[in-house]
C-alpha positions in Angstrom: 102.3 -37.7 -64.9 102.4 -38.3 -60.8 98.9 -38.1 -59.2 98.0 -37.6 -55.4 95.9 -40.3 -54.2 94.7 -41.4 -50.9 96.7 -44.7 -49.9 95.6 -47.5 -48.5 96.4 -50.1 -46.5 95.9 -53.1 -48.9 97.3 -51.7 -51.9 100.5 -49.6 -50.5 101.5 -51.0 -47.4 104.4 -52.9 -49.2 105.9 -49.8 -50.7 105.0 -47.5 -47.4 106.7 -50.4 -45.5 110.0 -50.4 -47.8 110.0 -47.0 -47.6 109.8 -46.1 -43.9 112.6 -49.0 -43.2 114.8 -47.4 -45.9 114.7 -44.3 -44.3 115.5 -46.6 -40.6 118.3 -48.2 -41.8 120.2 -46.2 -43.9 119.3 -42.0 -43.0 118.8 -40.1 -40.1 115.5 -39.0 -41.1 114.0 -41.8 -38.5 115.0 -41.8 -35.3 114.1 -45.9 -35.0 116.6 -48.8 -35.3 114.1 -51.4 -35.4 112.2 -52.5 -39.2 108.5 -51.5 -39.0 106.4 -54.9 -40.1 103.5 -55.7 -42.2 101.6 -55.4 -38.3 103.1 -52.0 -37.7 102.0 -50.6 -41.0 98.7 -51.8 -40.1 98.8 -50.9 -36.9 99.6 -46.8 -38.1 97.2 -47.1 -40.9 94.3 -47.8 -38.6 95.5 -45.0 -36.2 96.0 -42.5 -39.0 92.2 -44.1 -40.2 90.7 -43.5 -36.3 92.1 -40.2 -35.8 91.1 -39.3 -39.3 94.6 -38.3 -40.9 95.5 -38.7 -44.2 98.0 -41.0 -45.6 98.3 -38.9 -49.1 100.6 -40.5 -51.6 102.3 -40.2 -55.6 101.6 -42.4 -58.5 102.7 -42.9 -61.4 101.1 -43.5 -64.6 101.6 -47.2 -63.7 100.3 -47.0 -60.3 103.4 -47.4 -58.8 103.6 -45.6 -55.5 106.2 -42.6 -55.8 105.8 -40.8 -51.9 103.7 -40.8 -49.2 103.3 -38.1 -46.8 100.9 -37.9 -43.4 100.8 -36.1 -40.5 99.6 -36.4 -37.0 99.1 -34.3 -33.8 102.2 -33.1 -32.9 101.5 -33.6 -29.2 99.2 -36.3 -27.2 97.3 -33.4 -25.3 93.9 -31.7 -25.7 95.9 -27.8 -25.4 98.0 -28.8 -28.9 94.9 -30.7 -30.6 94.9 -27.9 -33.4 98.9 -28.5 -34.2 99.9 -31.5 -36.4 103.4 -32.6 -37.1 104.2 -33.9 -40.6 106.4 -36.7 -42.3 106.9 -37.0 -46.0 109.1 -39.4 -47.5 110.1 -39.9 -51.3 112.0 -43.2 -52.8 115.5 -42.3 -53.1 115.1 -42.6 -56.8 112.3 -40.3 -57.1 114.1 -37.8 -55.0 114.8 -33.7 -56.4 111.6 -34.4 -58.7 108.7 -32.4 -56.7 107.1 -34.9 -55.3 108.1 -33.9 -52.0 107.0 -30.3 -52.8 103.6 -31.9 -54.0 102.6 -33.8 -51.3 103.4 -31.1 -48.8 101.6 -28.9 -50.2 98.4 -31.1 -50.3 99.2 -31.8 -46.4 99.1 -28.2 -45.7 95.6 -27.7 -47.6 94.4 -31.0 -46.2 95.1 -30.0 -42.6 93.7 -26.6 -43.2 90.4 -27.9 -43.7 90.6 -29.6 -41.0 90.9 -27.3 -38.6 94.4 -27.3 -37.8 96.0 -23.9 -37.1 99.6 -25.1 -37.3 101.9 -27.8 -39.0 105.6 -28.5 -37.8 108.1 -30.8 -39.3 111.2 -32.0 -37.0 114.2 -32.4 -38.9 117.2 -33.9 -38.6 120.1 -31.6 -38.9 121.6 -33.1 -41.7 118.8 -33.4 -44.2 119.7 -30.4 -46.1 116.9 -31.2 -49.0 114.4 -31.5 -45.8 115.0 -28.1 -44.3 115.0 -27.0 -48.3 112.1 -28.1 -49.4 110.2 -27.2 -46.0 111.5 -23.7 -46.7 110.2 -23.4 -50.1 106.6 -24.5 -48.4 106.4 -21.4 -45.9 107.6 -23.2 -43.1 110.2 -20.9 -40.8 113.4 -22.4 -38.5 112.3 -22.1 -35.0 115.2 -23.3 -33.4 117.7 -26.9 -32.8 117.2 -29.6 -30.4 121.1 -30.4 -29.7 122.2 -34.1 -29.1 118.2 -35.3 -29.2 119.2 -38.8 -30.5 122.0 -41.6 -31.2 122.2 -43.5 -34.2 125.2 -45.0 -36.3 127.7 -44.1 -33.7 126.9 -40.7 -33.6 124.8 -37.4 -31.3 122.1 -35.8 -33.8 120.6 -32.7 -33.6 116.6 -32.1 -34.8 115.8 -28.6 -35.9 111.8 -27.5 -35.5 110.5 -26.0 -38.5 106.2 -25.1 -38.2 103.9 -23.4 -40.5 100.6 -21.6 -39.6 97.4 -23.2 -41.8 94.5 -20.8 -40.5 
């Protein structure tokens, strides 16, 4: 059975690690080319842990670390401090299981509570099971950044999906 728990730096930064640099090298779910590194990871952990912002994750029975999902403010001025943008990202061999589902749903309650009034996820065009599962969790399509980034030879587009909390 897969339980949410709060990660943290010392136990999950490995897994967090391999899992945002997966998603850098081989999808379009990161608009990065460059690795994050064990100071990076602790770099965002202490930001997430200064701003207060969750790093929520999925275990298994084993304590094996599933998914994490966090968000943060979705822009760097005091007019959008009650909007947060959200990231969620699932091992590739965990993936179409609910976990994604699961931990998006405990984002949404968690930045409810505290006081955000709306959540909004940026997309990449392609990532169809993104947009899905994003749907399925209330978000709606409010429109498509065209040509926004360049990565593996190629223009990508980034569609804005948000979600009112409050």
């Amino acid at each position: 059975m897969a339980t949410i728990i709060n990660c943290n730096f010392a136990q999950h930064q490995e897994k967090i690690s391999a899992l945002f640099n997966h998603a850098i090298v081989h999808t379009t779910a990161l608009y990065e080319y460059k690795q994050r590194s064990k100071a990076d990871i602790e770099k965002w952990f202490e930001d997430k842990q200064t701003n207060q912002l969750p790093i929520l994750g999925i275990e298994n029975e084993q304590g094996e670390l599933l998914a994490f999902a966090s968000y943060g403010y979705f822009r760097p001025y005091p007019a959008n401090a009650k909007s947060c943008e959200c990231a969620i990202y699932v091992d590739p061999n965990e993936q179409g299981k609910g976990l994604g589902r699961m931990l998006l749903k405990a984002l949404k309650q968690k930045a409810g509570e505290q006081g955000f009034h709306t959540m909004v996820a940026v997309i990449d065009s392609d990532n169809l099971a993104s947009k899905k599962l994003h749907k399925i969790c209330g978000f709606s399509y409010c429109g498509t950044l065209k040509q926004i980034a360049y990565k593996f030879e190629r223009w990508l587009d980034a569609e804005i999906y948000q979600t009112f909390l409050n």
